[in-house]
C-alpha positions as CSV (number, residue, x, y, z in Angstrom):
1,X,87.7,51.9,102.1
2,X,86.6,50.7,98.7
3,X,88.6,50.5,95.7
4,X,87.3,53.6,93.0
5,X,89.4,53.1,89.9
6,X,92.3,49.8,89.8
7,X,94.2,51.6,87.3
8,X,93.9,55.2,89.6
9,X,93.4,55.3,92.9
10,X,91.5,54.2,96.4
11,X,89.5,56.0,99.1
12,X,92.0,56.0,101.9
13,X,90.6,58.2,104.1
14,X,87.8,60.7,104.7
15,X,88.4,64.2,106.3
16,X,86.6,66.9,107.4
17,X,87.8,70.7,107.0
18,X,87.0,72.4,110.2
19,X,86.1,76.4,111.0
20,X,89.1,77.7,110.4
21,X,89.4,75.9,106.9
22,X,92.1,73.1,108.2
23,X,92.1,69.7,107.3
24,X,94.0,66.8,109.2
25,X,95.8,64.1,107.0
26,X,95.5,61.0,109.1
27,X,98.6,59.7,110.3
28,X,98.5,56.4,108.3
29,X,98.4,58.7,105.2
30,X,101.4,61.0,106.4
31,X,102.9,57.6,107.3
32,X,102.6,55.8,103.7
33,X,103.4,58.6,101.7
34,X,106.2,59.6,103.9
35,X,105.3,63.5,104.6
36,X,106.8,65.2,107.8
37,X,106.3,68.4,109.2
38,X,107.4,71.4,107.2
39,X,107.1,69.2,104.1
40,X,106.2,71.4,101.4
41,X,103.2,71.0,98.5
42,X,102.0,72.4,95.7
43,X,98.2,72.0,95.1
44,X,97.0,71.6,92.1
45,X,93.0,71.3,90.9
46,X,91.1,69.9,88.6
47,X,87.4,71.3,86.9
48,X,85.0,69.5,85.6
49,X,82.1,71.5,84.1
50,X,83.2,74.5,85.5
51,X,83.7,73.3,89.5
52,X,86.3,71.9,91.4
53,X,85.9,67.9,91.6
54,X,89.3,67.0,92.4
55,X,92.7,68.1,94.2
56,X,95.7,67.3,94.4
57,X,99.1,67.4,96.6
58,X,102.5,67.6,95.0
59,X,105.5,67.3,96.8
60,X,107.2,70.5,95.7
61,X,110.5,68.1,95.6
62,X,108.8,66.5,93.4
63,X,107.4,68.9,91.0
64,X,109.4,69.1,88.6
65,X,109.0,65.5,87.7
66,X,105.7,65.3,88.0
67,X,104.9,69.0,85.4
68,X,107.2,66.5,83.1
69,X,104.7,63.8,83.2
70,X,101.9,65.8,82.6
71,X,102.9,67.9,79.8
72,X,104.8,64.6,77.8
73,X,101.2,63.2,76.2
74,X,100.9,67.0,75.2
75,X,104.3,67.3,73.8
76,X,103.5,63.7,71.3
């Protein structure tokens, strides 16, 4: 899909949540970012003007690291 943002991120993929509230990563995007089954994440969101606009997944491996790059800008 088309580019968004150079410096952020790209479209990979559209999904759909269905009745039950589950969504299906497509396997090309399980592939690339290397998640497997039991793979745990944390979610986190983002609000803009009071709603939602954006999540995201956070390998819980991972979170440590990544609480560390968001709180350095705040802790300059």
């Amino acid at each position: 899909m088309d580019q968004i943002n150079k410096k952020c991120c790209m479209v990979e993929s559209v999904i759909t949540v269905d009745e039950r509230g589950q969504m299906i990563l497509p396997k090309n995007i399980r592939d690339k970012a290397n998640i497997k089954a039991g793979d745990k994440f944390a979610v986190a969101l983002l609000e803009k003007d009071g709603n939602v606009c954006c999540l995201s997944l956070v390998k819980v491996e991972n979170l440590s690291g990544a609480v560390m790059d968001l709180m350095n800008p705040v802790n300059e």
